[in-house]
PDB file of N, CA, C and O in Angstrom, chain B, residues numbered from 101:
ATOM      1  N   UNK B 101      11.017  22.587 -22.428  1.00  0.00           N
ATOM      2  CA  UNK B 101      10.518  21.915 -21.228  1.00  0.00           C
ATOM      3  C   UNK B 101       9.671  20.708 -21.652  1.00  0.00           C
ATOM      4  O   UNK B 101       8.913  20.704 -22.622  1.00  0.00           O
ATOM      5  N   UNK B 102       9.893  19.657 -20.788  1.00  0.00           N
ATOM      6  CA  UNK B 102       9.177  18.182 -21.229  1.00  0.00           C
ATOM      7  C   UNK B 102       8.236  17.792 -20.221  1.00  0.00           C
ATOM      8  O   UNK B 102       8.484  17.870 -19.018  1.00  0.00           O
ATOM      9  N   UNK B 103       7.301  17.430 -20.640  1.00  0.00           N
ATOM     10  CA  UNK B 103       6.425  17.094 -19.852  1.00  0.00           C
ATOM     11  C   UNK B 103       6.520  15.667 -19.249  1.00  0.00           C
ATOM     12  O   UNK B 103       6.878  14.712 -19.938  1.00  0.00           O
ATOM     13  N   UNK B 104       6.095  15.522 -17.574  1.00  0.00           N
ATOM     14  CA  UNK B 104       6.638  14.960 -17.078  1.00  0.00           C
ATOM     15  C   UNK B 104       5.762  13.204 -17.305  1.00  0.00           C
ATOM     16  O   UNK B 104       4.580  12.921 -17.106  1.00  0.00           O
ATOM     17  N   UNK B 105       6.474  12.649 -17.600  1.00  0.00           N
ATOM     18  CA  UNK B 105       6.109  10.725 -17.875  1.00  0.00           C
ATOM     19  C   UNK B 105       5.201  10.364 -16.844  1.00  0.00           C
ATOM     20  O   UNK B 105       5.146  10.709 -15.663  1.00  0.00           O
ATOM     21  N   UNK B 106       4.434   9.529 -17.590  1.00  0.00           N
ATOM     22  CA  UNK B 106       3.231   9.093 -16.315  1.00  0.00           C
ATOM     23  C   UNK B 106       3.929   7.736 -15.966  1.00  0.00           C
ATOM     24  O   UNK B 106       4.624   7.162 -16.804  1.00  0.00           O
ATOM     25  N   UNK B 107       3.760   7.319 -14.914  1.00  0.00           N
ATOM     26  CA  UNK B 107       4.300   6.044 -14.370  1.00  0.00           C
ATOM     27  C   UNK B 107       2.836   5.222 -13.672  1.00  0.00           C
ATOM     28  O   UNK B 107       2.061   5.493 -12.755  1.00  0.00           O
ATOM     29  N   UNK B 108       2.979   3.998 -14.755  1.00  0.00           N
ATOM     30  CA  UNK B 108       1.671   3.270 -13.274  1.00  0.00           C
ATOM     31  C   UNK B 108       2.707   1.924 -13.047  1.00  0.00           C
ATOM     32  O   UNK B 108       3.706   1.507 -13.634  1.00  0.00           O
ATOM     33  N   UNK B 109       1.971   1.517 -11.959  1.00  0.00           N
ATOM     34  CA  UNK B 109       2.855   0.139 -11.404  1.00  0.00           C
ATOM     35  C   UNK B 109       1.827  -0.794 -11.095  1.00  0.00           C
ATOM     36  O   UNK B 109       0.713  -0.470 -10.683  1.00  0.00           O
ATOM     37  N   UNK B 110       2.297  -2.204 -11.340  1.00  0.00           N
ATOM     38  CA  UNK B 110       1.276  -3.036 -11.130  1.00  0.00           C
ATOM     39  C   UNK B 110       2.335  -3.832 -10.465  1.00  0.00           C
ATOM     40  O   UNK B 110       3.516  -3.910 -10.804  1.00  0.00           O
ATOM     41  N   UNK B 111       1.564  -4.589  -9.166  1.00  0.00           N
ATOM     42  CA  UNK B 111       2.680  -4.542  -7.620  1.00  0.00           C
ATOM     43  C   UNK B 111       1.886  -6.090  -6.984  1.00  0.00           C
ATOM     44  O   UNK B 111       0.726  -6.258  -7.363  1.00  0.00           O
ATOM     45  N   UNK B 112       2.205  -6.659  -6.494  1.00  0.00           N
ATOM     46  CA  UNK B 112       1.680  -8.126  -5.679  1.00  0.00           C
ATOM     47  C   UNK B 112       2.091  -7.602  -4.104  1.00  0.00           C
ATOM     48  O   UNK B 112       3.269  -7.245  -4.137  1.00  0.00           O
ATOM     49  N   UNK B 113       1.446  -7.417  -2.577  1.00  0.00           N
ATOM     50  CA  UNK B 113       1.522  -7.555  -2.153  1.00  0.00           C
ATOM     51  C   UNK B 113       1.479  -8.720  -1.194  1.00  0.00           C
ATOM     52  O   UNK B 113       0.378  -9.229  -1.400  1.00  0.00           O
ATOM     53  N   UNK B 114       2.132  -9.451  -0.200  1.00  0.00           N
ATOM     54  CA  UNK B 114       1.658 -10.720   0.505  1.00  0.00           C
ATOM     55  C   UNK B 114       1.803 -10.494   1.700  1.00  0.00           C
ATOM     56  O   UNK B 114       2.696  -9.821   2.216  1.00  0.00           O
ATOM     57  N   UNK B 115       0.376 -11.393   2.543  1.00  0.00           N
ATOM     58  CA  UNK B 115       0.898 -11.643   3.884  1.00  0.00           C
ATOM     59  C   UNK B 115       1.921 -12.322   4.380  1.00  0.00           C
ATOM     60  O   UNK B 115       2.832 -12.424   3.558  1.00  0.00           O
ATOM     61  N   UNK B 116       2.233 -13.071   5.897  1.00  0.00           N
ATOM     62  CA  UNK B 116       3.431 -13.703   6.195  1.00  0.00           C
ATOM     63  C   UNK B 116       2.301 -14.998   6.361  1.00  0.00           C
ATOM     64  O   UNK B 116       2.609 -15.569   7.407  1.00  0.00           O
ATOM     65  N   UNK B 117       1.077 -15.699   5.715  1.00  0.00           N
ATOM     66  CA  UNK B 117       0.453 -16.661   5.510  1.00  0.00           C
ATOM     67  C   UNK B 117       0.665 -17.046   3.736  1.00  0.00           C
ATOM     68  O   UNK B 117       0.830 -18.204   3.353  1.00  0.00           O
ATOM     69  N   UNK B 118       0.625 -15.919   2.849  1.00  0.00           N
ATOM     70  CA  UNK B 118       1.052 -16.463   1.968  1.00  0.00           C
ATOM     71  C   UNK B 118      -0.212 -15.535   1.149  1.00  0.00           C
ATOM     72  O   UNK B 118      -0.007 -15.580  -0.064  1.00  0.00           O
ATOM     73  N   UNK B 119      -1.070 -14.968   1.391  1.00  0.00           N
ATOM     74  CA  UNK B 119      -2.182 -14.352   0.909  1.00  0.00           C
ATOM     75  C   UNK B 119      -1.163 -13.313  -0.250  1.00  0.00           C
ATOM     76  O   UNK B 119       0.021 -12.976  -0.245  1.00  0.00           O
ATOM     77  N   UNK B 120      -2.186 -13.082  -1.065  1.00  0.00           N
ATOM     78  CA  UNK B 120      -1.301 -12.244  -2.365  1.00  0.00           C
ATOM     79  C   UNK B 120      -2.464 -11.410  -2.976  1.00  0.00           C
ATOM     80  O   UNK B 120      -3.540 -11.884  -3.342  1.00  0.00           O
ATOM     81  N   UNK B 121      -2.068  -9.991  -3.040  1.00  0.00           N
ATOM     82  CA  UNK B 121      -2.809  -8.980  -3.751  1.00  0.00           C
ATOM     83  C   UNK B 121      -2.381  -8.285  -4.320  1.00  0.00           C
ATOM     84  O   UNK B 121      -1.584  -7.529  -3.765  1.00  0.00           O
ATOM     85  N   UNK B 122      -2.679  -8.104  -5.918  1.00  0.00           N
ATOM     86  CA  UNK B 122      -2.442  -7.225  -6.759  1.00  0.00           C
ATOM     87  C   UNK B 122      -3.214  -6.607  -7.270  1.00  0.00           C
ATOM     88  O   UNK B 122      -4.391  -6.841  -7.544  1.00  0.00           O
ATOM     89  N   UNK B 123      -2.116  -5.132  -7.554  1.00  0.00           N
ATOM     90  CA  UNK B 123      -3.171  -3.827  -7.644  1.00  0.00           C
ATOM     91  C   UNK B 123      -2.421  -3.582  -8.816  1.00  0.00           C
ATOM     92  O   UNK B 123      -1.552  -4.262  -9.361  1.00  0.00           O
ATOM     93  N   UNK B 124      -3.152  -1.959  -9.243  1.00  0.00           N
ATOM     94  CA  UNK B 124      -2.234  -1.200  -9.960  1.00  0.00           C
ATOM     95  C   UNK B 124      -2.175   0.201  -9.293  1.00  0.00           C
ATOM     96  O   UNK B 124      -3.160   0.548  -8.642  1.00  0.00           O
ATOM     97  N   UNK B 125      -1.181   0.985  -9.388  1.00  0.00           N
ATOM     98  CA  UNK B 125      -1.575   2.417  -9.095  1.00  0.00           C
ATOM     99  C   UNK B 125      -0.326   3.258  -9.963  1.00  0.00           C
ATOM    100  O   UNK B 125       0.657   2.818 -10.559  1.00  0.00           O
ATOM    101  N   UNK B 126      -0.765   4.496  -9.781  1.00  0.00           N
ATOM    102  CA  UNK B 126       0.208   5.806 -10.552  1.00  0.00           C
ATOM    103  C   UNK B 126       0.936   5.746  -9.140  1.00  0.00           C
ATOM    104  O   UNK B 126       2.129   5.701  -9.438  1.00  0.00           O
ATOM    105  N   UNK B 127       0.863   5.731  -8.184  1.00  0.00           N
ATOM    106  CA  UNK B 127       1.513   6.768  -7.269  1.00  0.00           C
ATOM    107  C   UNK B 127       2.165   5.571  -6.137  1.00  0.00           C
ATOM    108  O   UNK B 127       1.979   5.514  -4.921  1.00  0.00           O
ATOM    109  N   UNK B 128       2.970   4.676  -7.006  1.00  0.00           N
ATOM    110  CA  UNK B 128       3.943   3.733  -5.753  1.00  0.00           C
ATOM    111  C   UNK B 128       4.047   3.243  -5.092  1.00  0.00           C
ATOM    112  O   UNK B 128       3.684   2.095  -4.835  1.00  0.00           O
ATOM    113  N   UNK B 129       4.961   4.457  -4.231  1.00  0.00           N
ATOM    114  CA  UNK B 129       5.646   4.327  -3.214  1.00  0.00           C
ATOM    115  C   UNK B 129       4.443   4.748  -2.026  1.00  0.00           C
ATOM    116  O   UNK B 129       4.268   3.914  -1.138  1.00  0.00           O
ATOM    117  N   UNK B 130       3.670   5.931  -1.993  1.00  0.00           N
ATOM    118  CA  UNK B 130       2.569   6.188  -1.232  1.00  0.00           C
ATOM    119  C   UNK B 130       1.597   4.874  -0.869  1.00  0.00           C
ATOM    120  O   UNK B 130       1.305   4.485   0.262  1.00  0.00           O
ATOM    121  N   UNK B 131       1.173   4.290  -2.171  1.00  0.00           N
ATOM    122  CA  UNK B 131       0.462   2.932  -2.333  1.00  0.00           C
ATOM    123  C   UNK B 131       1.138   2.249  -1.726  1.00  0.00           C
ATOM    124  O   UNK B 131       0.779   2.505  -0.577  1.00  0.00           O
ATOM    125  N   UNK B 132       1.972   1.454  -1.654  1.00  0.00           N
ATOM    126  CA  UNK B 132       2.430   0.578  -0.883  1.00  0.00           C
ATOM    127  C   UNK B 132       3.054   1.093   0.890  1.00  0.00           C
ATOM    128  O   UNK B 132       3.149   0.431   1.924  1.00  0.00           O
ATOM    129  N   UNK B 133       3.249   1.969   0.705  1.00  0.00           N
ATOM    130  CA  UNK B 133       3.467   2.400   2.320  1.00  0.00           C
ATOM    131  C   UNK B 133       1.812   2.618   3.196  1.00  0.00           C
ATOM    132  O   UNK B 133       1.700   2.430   4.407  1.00  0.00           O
ATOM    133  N   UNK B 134       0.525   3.082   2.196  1.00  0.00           N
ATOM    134  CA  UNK B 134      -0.349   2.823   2.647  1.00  0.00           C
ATOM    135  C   UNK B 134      -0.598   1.404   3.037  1.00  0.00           C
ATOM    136  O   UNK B 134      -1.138   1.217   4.127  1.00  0.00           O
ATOM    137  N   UNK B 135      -0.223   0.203   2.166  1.00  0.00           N
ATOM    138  CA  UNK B 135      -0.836  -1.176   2.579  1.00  0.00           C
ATOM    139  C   UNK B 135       0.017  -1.338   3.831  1.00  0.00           C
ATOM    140  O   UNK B 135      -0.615  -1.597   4.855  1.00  0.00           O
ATOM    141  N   UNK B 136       1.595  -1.212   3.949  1.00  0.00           N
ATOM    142  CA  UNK B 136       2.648  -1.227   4.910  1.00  0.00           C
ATOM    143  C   UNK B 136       1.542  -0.823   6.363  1.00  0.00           C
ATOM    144  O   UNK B 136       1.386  -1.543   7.350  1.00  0.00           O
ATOM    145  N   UNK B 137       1.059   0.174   6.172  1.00  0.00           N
ATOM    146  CA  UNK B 137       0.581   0.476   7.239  1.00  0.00           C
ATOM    147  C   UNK B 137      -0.624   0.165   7.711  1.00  0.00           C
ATOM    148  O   UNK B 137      -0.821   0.393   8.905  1.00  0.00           O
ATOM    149  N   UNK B 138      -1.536  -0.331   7.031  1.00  0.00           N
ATOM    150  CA  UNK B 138      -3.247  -0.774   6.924  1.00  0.00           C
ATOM    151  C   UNK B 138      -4.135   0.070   6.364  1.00  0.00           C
ATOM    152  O   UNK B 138      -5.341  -0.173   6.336  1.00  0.00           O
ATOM    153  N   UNK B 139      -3.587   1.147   5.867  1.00  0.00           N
ATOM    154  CA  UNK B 139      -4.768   1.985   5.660  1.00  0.00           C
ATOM    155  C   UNK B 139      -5.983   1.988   4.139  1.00  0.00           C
ATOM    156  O   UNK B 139      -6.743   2.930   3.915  1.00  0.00           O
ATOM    157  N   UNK B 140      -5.899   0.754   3.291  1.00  0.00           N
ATOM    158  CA  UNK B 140      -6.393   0.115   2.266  1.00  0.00           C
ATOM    159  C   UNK B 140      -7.434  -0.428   3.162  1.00  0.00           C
ATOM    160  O   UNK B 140      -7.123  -1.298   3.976  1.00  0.00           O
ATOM    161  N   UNK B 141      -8.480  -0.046   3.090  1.00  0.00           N
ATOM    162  CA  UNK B 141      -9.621  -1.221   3.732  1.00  0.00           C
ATOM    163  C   UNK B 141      -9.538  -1.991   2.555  1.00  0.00           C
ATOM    164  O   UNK B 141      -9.088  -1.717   1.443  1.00  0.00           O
ATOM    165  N   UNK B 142     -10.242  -3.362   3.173  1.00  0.00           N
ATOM    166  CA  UNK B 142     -11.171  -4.308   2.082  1.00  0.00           C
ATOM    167  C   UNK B 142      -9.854  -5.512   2.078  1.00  0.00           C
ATOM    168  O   UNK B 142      -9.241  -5.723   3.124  1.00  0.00           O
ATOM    169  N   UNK B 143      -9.524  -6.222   0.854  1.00  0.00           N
ATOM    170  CA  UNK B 143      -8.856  -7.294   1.221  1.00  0.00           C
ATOM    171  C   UNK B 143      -7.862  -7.186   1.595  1.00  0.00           C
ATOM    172  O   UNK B 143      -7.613  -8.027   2.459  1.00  0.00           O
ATOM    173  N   UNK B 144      -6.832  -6.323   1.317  1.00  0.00           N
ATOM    174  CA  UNK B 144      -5.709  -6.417   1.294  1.00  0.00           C
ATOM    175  C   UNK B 144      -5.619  -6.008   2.869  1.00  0.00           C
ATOM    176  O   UNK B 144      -4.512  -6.414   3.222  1.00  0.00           O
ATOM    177  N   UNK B 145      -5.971  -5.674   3.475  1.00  0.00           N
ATOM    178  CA  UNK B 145      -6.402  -4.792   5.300  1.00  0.00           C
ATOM    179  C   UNK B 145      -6.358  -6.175   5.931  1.00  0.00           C
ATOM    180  O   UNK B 145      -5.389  -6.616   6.550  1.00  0.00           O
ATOM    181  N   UNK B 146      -7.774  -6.969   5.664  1.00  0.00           N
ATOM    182  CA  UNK B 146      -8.248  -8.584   5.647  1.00  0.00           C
ATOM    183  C   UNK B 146      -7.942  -9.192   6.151  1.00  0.00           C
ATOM    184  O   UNK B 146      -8.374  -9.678   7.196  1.00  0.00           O
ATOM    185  N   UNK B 147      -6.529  -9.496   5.207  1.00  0.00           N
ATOM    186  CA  UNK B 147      -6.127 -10.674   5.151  1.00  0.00           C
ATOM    187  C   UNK B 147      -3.951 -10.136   5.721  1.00  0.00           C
ATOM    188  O   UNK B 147      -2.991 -10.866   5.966  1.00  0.00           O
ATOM    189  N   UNK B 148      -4.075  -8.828   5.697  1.00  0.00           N
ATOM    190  CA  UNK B 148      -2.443  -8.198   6.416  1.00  0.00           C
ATOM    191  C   UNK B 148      -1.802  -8.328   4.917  1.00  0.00           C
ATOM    192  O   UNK B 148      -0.592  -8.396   5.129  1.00  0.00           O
ATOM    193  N   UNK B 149      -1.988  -8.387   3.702  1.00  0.00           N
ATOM    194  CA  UNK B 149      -0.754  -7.884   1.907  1.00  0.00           C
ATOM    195  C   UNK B 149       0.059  -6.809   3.035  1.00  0.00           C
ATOM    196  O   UNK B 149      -0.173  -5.608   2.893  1.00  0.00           O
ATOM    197  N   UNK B 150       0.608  -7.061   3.681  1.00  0.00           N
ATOM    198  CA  UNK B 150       1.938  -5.689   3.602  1.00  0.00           C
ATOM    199  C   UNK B 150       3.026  -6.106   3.632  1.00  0.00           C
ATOM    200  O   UNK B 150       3.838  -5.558   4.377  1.00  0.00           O
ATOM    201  N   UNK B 151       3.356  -7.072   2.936  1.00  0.00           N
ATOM    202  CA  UNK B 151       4.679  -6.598   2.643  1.00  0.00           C
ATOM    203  C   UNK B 151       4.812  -7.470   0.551  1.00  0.00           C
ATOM    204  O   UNK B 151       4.333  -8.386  -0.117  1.00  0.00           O
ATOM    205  N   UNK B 152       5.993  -6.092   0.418  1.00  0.00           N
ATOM    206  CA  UNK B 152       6.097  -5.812  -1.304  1.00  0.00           C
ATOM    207  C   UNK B 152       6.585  -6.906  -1.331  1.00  0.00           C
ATOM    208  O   UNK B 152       7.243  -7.181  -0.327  1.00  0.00           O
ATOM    209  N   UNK B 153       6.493  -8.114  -2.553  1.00  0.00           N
ATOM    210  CA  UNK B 153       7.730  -9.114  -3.138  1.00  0.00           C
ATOM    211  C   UNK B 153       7.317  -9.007  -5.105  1.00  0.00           C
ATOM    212  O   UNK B 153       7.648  -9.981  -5.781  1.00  0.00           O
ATOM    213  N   UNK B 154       6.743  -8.012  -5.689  1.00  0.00           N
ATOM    214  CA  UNK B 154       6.955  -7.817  -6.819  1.00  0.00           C
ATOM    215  C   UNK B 154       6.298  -6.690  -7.208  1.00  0.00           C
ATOM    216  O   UNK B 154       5.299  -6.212  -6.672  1.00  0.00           O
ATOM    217  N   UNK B 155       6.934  -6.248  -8.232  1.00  0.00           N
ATOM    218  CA  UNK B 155       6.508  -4.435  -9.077  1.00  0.00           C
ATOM    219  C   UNK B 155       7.295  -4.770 -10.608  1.00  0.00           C
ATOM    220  O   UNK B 155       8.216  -5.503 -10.968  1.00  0.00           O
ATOM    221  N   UNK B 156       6.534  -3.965 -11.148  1.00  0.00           N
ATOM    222  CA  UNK B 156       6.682  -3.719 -12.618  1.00  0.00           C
ATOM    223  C   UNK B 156       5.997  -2.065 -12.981  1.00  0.00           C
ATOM    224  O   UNK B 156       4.936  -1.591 -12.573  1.00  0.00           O
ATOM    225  N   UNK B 157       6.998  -1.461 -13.854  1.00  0.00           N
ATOM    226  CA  UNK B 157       6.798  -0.015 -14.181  1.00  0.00           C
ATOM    227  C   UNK B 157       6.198  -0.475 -15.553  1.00  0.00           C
ATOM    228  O   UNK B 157       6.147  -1.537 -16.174  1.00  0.00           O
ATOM    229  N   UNK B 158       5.743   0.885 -15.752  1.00  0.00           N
ATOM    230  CA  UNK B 158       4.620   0.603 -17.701  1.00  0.00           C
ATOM    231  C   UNK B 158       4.788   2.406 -17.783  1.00  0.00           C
ATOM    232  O   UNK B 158       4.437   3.186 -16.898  1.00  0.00           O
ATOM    233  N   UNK B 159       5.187   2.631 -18.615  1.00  0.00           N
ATOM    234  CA  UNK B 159       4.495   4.141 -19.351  1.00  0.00           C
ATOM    235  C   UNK B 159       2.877   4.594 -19.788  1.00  0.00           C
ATOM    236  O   UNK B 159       2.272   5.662 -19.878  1.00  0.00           O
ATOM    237  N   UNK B 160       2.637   3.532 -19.945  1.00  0.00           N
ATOM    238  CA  UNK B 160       1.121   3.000 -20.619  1.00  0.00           C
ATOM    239  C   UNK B 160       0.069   2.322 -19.618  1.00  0.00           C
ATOM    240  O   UNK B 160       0.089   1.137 -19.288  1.00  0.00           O
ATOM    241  N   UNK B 161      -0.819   3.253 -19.211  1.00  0.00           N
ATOM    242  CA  UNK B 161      -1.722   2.646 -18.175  1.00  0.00           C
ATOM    243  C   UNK B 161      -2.362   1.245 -18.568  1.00  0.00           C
ATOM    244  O   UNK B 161      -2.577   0.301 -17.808  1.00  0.00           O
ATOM    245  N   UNK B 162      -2.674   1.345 -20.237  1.00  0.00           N
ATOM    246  CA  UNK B 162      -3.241   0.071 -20.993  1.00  0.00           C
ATOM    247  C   UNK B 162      -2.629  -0.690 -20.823  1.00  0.00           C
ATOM    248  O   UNK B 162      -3.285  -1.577 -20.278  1.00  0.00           O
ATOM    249  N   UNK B 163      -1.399  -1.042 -20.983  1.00  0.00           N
ATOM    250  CA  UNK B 163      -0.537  -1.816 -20.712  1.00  0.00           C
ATOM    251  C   UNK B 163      -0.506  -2.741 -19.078  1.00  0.00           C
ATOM    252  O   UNK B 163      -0.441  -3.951 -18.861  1.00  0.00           O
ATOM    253  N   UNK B 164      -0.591  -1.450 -18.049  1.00  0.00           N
ATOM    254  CA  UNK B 164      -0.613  -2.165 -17.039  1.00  0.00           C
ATOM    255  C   UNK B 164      -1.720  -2.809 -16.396  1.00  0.00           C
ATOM    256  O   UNK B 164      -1.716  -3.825 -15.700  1.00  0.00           O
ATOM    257  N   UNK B 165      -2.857  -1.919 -16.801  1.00  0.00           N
ATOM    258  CA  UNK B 165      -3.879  -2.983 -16.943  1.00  0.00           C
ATOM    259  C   UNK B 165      -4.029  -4.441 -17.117  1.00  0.00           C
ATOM    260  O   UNK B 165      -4.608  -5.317 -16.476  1.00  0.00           O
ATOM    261  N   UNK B 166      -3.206  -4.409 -18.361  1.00  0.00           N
ATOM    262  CA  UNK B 166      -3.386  -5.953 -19.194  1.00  0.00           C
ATOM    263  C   UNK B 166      -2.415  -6.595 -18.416  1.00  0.00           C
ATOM    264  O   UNK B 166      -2.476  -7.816 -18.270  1.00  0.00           O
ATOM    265  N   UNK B 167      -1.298  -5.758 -17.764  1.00  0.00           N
ATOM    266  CA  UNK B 167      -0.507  -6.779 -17.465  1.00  0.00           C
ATOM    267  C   UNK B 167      -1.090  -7.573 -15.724  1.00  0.00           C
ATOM    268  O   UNK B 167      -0.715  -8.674 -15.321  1.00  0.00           O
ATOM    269  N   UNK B 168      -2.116  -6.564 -14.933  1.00  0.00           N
ATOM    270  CA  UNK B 168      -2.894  -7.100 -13.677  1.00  0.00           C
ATOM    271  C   UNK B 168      -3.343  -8.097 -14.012  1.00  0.00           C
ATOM    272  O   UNK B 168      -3.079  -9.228 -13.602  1.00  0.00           O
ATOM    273  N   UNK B 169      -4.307  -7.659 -15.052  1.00  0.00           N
ATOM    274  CA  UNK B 169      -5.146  -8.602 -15.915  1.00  0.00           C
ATOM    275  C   UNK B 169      -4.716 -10.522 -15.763  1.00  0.00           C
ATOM    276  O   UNK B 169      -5.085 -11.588 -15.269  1.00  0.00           O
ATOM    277  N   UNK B 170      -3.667  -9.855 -16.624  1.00  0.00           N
ATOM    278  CA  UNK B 170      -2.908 -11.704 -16.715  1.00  0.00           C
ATOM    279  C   UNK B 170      -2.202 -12.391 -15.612  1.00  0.00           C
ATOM    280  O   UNK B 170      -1.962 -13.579 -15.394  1.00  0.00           O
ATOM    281  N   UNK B 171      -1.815 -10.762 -14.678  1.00  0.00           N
ATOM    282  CA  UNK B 171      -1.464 -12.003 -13.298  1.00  0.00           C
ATOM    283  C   UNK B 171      -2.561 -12.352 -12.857  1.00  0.00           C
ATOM    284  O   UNK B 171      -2.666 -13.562 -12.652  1.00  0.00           O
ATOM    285  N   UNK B 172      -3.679 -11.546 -12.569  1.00  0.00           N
ATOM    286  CA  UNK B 172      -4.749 -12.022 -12.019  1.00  0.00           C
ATOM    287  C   UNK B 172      -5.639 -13.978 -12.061  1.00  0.00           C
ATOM    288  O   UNK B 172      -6.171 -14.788 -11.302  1.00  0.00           O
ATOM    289  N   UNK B 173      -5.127 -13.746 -13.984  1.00  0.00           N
ATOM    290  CA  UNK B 173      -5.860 -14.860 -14.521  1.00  0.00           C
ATOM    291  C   UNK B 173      -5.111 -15.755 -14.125  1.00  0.00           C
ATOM    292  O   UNK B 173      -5.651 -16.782 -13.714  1.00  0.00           O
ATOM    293  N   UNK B 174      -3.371 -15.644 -14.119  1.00  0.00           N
ATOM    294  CA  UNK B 174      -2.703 -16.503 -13.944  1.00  0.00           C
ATOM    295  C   UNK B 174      -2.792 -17.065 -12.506  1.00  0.00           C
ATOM    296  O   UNK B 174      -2.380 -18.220 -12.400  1.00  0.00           O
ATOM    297  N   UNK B 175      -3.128 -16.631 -11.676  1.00  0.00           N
ATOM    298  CA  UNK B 175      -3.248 -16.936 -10.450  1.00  0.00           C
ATOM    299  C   UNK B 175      -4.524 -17.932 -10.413  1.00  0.00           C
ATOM    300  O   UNK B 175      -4.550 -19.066  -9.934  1.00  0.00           O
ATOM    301  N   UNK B 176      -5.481 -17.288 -10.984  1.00  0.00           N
ATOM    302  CA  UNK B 176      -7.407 -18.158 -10.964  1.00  0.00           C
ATOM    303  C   UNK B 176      -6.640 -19.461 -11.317  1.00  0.00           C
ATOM    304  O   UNK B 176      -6.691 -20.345 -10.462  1.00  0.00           O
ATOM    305  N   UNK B 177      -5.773 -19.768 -12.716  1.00  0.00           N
ATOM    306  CA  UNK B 177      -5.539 -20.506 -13.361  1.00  0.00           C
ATOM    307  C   UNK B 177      -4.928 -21.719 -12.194  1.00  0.00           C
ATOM    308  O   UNK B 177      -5.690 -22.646 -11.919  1.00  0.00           O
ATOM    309  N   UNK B 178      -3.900 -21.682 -11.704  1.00  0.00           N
ATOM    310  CA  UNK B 178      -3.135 -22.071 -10.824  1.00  0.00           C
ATOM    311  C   UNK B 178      -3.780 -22.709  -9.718  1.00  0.00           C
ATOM    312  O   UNK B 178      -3.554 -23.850  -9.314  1.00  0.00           O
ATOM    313  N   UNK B 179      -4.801 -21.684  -9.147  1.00  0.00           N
ATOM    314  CA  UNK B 179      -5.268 -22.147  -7.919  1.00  0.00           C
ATOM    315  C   UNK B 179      -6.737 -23.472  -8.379  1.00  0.00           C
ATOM    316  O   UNK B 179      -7.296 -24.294  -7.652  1.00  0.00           O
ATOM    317  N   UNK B 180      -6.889 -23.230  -9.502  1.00  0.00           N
ATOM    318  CA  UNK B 180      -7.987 -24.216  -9.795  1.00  0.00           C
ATOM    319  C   UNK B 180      -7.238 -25.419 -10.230  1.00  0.00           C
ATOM    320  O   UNK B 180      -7.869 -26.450  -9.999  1.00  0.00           O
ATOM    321  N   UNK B 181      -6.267 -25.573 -10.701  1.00  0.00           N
ATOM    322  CA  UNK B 181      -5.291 -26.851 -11.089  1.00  0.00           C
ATOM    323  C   UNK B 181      -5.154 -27.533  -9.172  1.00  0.00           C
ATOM    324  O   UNK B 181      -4.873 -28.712  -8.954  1.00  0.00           O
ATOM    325  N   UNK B 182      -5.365 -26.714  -8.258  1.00  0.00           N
ATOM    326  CA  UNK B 182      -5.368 -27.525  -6.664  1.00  0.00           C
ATOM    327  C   UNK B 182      -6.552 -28.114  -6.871  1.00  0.00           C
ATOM    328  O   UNK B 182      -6.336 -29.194  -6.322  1.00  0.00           O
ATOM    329  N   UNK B 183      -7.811 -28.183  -7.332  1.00  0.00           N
ATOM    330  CA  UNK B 183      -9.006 -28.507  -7.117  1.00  0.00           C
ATOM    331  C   UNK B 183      -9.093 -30.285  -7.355  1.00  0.00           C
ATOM    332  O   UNK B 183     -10.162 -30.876  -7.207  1.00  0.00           O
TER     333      UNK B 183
END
């Protein structure tokens, strides 16, 4: 018997304005049917992130970390090149 693989996902939700939030979580499909529906207070509630336009799977929570991480930065990066 094998023990069962951890899965985390690191996911971009957007509004229909263009607003964009990324998370990470173990648990998906629950996670994103929560934002689908509002039940995330705080920004993603805010500003309406419900609906999915990107996901990425990792075996390695470290991994997905780093990988929020760099969209995160990549985004700071981007939006300060408007300034």
């Amino acid at each position: 018997m094998t023990a069962k693989e951890h899965e985390y996902w690191v996911y971009i939700m957007a509004s229909l304005s263009g607003t964009l939030y990324t998370g990470i979580t173990g648990a998906f499909f629950t996670r994103v049917m929560q934002h689908k529906s509002g039940e995330i207070e705080g920004f993603s509630r805010q500003y309406k992130c419900n609906r999915l336009v990107y996901y990425e799977r990792f075996e390695d929570v470290r991994m997905a970390i780093a990988r929020e991480k760099q969209i995160k930065r990549w985004r700071s990066v981007k939006e300060d090149s408007f300034d």
